[in-house]
Structure formats: structure tokens, C-alpha cells
C-alpha positions as CSV (number, residue, x, y, z in Angstrom):
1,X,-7.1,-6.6,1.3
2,X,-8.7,-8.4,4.0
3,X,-9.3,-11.8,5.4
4,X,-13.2,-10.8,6.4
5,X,-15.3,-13.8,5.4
6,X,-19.1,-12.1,6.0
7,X,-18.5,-9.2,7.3
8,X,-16.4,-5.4,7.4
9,X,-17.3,-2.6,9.2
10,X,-15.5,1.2,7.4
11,X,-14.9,4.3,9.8
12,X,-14.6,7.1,7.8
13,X,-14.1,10.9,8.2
14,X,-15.6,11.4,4.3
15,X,-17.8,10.1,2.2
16,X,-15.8,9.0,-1.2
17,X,-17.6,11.5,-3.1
18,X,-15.9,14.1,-1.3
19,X,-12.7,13.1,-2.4
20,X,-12.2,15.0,-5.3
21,X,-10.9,12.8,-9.0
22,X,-7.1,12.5,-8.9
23,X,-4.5,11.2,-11.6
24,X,-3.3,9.3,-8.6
25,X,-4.3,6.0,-8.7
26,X,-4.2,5.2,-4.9
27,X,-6.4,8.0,-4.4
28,X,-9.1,6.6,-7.1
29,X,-9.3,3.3,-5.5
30,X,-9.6,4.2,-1.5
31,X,-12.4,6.8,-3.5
32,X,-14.1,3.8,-5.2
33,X,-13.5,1.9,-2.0
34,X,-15.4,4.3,0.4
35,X,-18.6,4.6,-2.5
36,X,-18.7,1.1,-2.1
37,X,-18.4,0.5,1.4
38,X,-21.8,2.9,1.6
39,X,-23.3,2.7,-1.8
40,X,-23.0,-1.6,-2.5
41,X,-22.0,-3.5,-5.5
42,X,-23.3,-1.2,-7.9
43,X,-20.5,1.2,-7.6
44,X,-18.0,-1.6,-8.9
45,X,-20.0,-1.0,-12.4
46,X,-18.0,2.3,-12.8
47,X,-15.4,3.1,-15.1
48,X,-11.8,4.8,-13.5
49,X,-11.1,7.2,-16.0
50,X,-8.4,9.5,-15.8
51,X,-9.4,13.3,-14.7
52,X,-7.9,14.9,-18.2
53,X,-10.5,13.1,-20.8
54,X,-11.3,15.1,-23.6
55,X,-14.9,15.4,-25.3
56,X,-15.3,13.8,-28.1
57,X,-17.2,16.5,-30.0
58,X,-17.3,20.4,-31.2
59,X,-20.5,20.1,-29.4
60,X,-19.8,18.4,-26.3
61,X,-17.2,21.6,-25.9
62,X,-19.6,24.0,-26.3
63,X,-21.7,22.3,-23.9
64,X,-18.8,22.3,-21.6
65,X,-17.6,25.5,-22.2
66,X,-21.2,26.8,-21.3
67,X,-21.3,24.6,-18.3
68,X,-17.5,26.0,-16.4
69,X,-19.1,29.6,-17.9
70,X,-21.6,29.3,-14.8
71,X,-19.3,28.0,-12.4
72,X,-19.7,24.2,-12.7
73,X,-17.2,21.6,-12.2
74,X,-18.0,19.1,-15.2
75,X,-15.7,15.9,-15.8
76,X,-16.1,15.1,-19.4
77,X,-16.4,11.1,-20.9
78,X,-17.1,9.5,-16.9
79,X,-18.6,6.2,-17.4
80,X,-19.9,2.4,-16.4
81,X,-20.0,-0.9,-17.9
82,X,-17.9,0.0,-21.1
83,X,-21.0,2.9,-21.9
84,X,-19.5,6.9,-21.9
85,X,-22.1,9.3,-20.2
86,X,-20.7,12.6,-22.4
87,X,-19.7,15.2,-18.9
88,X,-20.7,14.3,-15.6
89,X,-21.9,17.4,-14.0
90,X,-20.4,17.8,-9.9
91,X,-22.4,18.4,-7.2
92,X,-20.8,21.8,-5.4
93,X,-20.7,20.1,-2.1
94,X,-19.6,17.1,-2.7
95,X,-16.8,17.0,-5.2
96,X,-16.0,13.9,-6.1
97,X,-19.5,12.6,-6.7
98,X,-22.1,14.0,-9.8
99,X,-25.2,15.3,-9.3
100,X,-25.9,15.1,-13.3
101,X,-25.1,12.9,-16.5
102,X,-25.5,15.0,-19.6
103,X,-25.5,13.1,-23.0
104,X,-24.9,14.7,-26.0
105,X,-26.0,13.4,-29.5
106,X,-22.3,13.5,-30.3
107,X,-19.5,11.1,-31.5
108,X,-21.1,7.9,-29.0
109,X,-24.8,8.1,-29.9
110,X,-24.0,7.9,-33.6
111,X,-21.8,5.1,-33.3
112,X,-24.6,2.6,-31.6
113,X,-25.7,-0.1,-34.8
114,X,-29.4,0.7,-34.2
115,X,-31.8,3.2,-31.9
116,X,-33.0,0.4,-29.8
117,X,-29.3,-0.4,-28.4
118,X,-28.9,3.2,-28.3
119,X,-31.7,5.0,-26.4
120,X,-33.5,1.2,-24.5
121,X,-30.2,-0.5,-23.4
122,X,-27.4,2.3,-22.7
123,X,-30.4,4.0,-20.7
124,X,-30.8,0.7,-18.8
125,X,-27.0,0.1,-18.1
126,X,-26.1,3.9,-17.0
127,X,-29.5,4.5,-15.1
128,X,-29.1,1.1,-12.7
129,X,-26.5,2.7,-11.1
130,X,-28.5,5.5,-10.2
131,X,-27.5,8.3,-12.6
132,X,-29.8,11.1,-13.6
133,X,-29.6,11.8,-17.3
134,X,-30.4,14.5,-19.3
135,X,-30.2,14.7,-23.1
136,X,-29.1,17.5,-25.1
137,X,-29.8,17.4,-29.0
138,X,-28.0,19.0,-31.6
139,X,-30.5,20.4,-33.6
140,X,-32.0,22.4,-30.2
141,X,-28.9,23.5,-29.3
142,X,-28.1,24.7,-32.6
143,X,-31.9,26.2,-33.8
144,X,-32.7,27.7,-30.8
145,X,-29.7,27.7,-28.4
146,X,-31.2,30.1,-25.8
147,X,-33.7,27.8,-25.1
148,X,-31.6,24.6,-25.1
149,X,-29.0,26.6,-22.3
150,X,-32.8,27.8,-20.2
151,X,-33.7,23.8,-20.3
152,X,-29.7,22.6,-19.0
153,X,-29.8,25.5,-16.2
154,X,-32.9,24.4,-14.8
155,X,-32.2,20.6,-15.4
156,X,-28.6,21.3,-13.2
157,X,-30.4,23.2,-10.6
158,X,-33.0,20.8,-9.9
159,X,-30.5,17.8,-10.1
160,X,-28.2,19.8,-7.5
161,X,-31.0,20.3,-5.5
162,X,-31.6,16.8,-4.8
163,X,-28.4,16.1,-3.7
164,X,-24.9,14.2,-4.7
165,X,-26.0,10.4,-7.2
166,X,-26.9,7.6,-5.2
167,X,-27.5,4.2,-6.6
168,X,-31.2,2.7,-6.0
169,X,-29.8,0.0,-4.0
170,X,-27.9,2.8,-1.5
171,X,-31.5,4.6,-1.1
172,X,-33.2,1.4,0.1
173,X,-30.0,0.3,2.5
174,X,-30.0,3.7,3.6
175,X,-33.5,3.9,4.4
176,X,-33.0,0.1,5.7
177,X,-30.3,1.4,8.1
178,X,-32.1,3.9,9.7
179,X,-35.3,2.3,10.1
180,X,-33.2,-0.8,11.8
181,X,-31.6,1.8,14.0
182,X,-34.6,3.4,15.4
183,X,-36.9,0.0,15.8
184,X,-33.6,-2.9,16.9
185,X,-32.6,-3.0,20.5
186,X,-29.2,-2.7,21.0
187,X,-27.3,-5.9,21.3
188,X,-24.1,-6.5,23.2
189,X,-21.4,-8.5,20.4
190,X,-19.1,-11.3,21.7
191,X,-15.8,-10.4,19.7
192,X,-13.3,-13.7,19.4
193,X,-9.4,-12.6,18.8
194,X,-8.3,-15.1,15.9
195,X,-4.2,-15.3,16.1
196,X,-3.3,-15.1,12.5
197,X,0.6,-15.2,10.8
198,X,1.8,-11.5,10.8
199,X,4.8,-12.2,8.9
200,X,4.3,-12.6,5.4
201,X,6.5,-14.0,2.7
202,X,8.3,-11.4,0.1
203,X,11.3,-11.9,-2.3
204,X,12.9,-9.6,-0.4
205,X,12.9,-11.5,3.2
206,X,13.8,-14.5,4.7
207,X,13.6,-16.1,8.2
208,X,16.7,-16.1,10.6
209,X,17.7,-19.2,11.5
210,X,20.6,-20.1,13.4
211,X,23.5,-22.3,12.8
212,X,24.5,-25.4,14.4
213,X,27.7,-27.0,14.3
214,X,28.9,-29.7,15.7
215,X,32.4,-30.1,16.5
216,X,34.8,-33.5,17.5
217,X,37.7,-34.8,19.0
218,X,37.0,-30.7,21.0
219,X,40.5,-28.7,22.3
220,X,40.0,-26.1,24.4
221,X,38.2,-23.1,22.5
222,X,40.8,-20.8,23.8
223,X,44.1,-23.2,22.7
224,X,46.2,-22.8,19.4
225,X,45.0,-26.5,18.6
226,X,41.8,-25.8,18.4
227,X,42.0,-23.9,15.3
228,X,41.8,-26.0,12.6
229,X,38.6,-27.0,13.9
230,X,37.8,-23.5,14.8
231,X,38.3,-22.3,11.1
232,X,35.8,-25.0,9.3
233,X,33.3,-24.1,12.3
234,X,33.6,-20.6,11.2
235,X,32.7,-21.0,7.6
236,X,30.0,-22.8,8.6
237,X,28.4,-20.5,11.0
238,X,29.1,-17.5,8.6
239,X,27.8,-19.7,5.7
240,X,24.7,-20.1,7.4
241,X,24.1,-16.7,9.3
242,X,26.4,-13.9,7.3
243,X,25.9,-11.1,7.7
244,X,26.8,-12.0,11.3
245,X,28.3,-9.6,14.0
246,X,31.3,-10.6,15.7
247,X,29.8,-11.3,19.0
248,X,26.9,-13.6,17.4
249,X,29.8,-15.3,15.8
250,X,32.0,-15.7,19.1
251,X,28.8,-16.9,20.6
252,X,27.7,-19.6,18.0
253,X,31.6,-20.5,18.6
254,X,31.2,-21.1,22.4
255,X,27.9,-22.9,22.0
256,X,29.2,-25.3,19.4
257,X,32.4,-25.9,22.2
258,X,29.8,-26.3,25.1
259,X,31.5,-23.3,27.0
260,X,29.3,-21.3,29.4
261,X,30.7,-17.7,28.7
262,X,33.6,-16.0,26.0
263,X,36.5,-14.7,28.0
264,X,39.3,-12.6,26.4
265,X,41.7,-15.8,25.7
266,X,38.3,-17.4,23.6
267,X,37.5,-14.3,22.1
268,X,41.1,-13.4,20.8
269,X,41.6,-16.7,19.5
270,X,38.1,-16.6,17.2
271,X,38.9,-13.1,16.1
272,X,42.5,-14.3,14.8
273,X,40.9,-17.1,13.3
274,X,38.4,-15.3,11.2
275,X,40.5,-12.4,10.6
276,X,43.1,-15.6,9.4
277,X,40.1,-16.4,7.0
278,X,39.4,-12.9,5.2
279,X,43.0,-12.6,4.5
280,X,42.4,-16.2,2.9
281,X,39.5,-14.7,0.8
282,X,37.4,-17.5,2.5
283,X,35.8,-14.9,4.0
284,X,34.6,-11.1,4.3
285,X,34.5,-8.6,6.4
286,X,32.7,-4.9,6.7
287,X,33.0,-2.9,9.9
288,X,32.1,-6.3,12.9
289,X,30.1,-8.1,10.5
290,X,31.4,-11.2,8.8
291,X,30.0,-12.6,5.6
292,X,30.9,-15.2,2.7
293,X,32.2,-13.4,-0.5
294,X,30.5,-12.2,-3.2
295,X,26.9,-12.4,-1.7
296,X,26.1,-9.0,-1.5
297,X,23.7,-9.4,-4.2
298,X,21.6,-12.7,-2.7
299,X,21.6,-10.2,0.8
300,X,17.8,-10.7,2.2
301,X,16.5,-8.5,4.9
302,X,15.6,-11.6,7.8
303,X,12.6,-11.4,10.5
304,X,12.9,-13.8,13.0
305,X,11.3,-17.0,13.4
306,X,8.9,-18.4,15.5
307,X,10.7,-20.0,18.7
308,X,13.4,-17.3,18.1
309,X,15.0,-14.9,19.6
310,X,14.9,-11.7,18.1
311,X,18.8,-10.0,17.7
312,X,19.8,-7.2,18.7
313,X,19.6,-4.3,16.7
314,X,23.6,-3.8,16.5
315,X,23.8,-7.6,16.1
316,X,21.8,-6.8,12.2
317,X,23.8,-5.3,9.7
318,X,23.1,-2.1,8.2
319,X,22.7,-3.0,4.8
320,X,20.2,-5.3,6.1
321,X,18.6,-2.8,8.2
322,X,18.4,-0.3,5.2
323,X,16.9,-3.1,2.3
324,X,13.9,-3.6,5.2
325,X,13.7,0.2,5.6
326,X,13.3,0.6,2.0
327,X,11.3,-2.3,0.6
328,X,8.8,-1.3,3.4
329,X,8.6,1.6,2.6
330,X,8.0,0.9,-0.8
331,X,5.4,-1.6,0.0
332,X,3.3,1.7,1.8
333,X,3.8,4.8,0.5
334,X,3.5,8.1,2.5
335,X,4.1,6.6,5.8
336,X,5.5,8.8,8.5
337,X,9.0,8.0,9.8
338,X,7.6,7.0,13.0
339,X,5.0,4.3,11.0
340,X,7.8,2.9,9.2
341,X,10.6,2.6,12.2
342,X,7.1,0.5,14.1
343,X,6.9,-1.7,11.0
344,X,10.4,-2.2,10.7
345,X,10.5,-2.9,14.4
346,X,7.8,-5.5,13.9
347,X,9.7,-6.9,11.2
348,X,12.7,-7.6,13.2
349,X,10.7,-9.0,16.2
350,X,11.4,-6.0,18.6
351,X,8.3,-6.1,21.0
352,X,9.0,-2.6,21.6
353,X,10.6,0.2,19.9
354,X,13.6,1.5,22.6
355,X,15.6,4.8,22.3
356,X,18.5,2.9,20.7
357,X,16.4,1.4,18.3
358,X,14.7,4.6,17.2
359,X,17.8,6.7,17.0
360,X,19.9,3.9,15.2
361,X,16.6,3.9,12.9
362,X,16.2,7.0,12.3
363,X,20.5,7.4,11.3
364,X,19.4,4.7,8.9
365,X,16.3,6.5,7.3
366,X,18.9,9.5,6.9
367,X,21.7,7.7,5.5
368,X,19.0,6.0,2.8
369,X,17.6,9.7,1.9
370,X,21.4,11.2,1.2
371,X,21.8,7.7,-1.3
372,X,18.8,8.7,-3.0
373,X,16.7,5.5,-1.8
374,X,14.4,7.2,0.4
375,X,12.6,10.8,-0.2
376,X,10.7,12.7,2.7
377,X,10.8,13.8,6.1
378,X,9.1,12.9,9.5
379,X,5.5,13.5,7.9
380,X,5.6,11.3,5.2
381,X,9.1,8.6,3.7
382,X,8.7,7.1,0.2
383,X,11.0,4.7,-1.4
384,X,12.6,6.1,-4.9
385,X,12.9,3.8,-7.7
């Protein structure tokens, strides 16, 4: 995806026809994505058909089996527009791109209503493309089939010899390309940085945003009598921001009192009172995070929000730390551990990625793989369903 309105520039290290077909899909589309980025709108015309297609025909097998017999990589049933070209012949130096379509008098060409759709309009739709067909017919192959193999080797050396399929409009933006680049002086671009929203919504995230509470008729945050007011503060704080660690919650305490810093007194005193509250089952606690019962299930990994601080990475829980680990890893497979502990870090609003962050990270990533959630190792982490 991209947000490119006129324009998109693709560095490449390949050409998508030397990516070789693949039953996996990702690799199919970044292979149709390449051949179009150099070969234009033609390429979208093309079929994605799965590498183990079958002929369709006795014939198209022998065919086949006389094609591999000389060493030839031949994908049978390849095709565009809804039309089948019978095996698609690959050029040796390019893999994943044809040098040859071969039709066969077989199971399609008897099944078109009448000769005119079959020979004047399938030739149209596959040749716009720009494939090179050659027809085999049954009767030569089976009269005289010496000759008919003769006629296919030299019609599969000459197409090889010219090189890998290229549409008609590919040939003249090629040829447009490299006339431009020898006759246009070269002409310094202004670039303009657009700030765009990096963060974007998914069922799986939320913002943080912090409480506020506002509390009356104040005692002293440290005092016995202030904790009636103390507990109904709590619940909403915890109501607002559980998972929250203890110090977030001590803080949000202060703030809501209007006291500068927590001392030991203030500290004790919110401690008893929450630890009053999970005893109460109004609320619950794992390890020094504090959370309303039952929510487990509603749990959302949170980024933070713009005008926010971001917390601390010991101030995030770790089953919210391992639901962003996963779900973005899910959302790009085959990242590397260090790619997915930068996203994660972006994520969470970390600016940069420190040693306590990596190494608390990185114990996360290894705690998902022994639950079965994540599979890999430092070259590549995917998310098991």
C-alpha cells in the first residue's frame, strides 16, 4: 500500500521474473508487483495460478513430457484475462518469466463456441500482453511426430534467444527511458517532507490516556482519613488506566491530591488501600500491576497519544507488551527480531530503543516462543495461529 498520488519510484535488486513461481502467496504478489513496477498495466491482465496446475490433456503431457526431456522448465495452464495459454515455456535465465506460450489443440480450443472466438479473439487477448505463441496440432504431432518435436525445438530456441516476454508497452517505455536518459539534462528535485499519522487504528490497540480525578473536602494523602476518598480515587484511576503499575498508580494518586512528590508515609498508605481493594474483589492484582476484574479478555495493547508522554517500559504490563509483540508480528511476517523490537518500540512511543528496552524485549519475544505464540529466531519471528 501507499499514499503516492502521481508518482513511485521501485529499487530493486531483481527483476520479478527472476523470482521463481512459489505456492506462497506473498511471494506471487511482490513477483507481480516488481513486473509491474517495470513492465506497466499490462501485467495486471495475468492470471496467479498456483505452481502445481495440471494439463488438461493426454496430449498436453506428452508435450510436456517432451519439453522437461530437454531440460526445460515448463509451467503448464499459465494464463490472462480468464484465457489458459496450455504450458508456458521458462526462459533459463530468468526463471520466473516465459520466453514461450505453447497452445495445444487440447481440452480449451475445443471448448470455444466457434473458430472465430477461438483463433481471432483468444490470440488478441493473450498476444496484447506480449506473449509469443506457438501452436502445436494434434494431427502433426501424432502423423508425423519427428517433425512436430524438429518445429517446437527450433520454435524454443529462437524464442529463448530473444530473451525473457515483455509486454509491447514495456518495449516502447524501455526504449522511452533510455532515449530520455541519454538526450534530458539532469535536473536537481526539490523533495517536501509531508508529516503524516504513523499510528494507525487496529482492533487490537488503543490510545493511552490518562485518568483524572478529582478529589474534595482533601485529607492529607498520607493520613488514615484520607482513605475513603483514597479508595473511590483508586477504582477510578485503575478503571481508566489498568493495567497500571504501582508507581503510575501512586503518581495519579499524588497528582489528584496536588502533592509535589510520594514519600514512604503516602506510598504505604496507597499500597494498603489498594491491596484493601483486591482483597475486596474490587480489584486485581498480577505481579505491581493493578487492574479491574475480569478484563483480561477486553486487554488492548496502548500506543501513546499525541501530547503524551510515553511510559516507561516497566510501567507497561507484560501481557500488554507480548499482545503488541505478537499482533505485529503477525501483521509482517519474517521480520527479524531486531525489526520487530523497532516497531514495537515505535508503537510504544520510545524515541529510541535503550539496552533495557531491548533486553526486556527480547525476554518477551522468548517467553512468547516457549507459549507457542511466536516461531523463529533473530533472522526471522512469525506469529503462530
Amino acid at each position: 500500500m501507499t499514499r503516492a498520488r502521481h508518482r513511485m519510484e521501485v529499487v530493486a535488486s531483481c527483476h520479478g521474473g527472476s523470482l521463481a513461481d512459489s505456492p506462497n502467496e506473498s511471494v506471487q504478489y511482490l513477483k507481480r508487483y516488481l513486473e509491474y513496477a517495470e513492465n506497466g498495466p499490462a501485467v495486471l491482465a495475468r492470471d496467479v495460478l498456483p505452481s502445481d496446475a495440471e494439463p488438461d490433456s493426454p496430449f498436453e503431457e506428452a508435450v510436456l513430457a517432451v519439453l522437461r526431456s530437454w531440460g526445460h522448465r515448463v509451467q503448464p495452464q499459465v494464463g490472462v484475462a480468464g484465457y489458459r495459454i496450455d504450458m508456458g515455456l521458462r526462459h533459463p535465465g530468468m526463471p520466473g518469466a516465459c520466453a514461450l506460450g505453447i497452445e495445444c489443440d487440447g481440452a480449451m480450443y475445443h471448448s470455444s463456441k466457434a473458430a472465430r472466438d477461438r483463433d481471432r479473439l483468444r490470440e488478441q487477448v493473450l498476444s496484447g500482453p506480449g506473449w509469443r505463441l506457438y501452436r502445436i496440432w494434434g494431427t502433426d504431432w501424432y502423423r508425423d511426430r519427428a517433425a512436430a518435436e524438429l518445429r517446437l525445438r527450433e520454435a524454443v530456441e529462437h524464442a529463448i534467444a530473444q530473451g525473457p516476454l515483455l509486454t509491447p508497452e514495456a518495449e516502447a517505455t524501455a526504449g522511452a527511458r533510455e532515449e530520455a536518459a541519454d538526450t534530458a539534462p539532469r535536473v536537481e528535485v526539490a523533495y517536501e517532507r509531508v508529516p503524516v499519522e504513523a499510528v494507525t487504528e487496529r482492533e487490537w490497540s488503543t490510545p493511552y490516556r490518562t485518568s483524572t480525578v478529582l478529589v474534595t473536602l482533601r485529607h492529607e494523602l498520607h493520613t488514615a482519613e484520607a482513605r475513603p476518598a483514597l479508595r473511590q480515587a483508586l477504582r477510578q484511576i485503575v478503571g481508566a488506566e489498568g493495567p497500571i503499575h504501582e508507581d503510575l498508580m501512586v503518581q495519579r494518586a499524588r497528582e489528584a491530591w496536588g502533592v509535589g512528590r510520594a514519600g514512604a508515609r503516602i506510598r504505604d498508605n496507597v499500597r494498603g488501600v489498594a491491596e484493601g481493594l483486591v482483597r475486596g474483589g474490587d480489584l486485581a492484582k498480577s505481579g505491581d500491576f493493578y487492574d479491574l476484574p475480569g478484563r483480561d479478555g477486553d486487554l488492548r495493547a496502548r500506543y501513546v497519544s499525541a501530547g503524551e508522554a510515553a511510559r516507561k517500559i516497566v510501567h507497561i504490563a507484560p501481557e500488554e507488551r507480548y499482545l503488541a509483540l505478537y499482533e505485529l508480528a503477525a501483521e509482517c511476517p519474517g521480520m527479524t527480531q531486531d525489526e520487530l523490537i523497532k516497531q514495537v518500540s515505535e508503537f510504544f512511543g520510545w524515541k529510541r530503543t535503550s539496552r533495557d528496552i531491548r533486553e526486556r524485549l527480547e525476554a518477551d519475544i522468548a517467553e512468547l516462543c516457549r507459549r507457542r505464540k511466536l516461531d523463529g529466531g533473530p533472522e526471522r519471528v512469525n506469529a503462530l495461529r
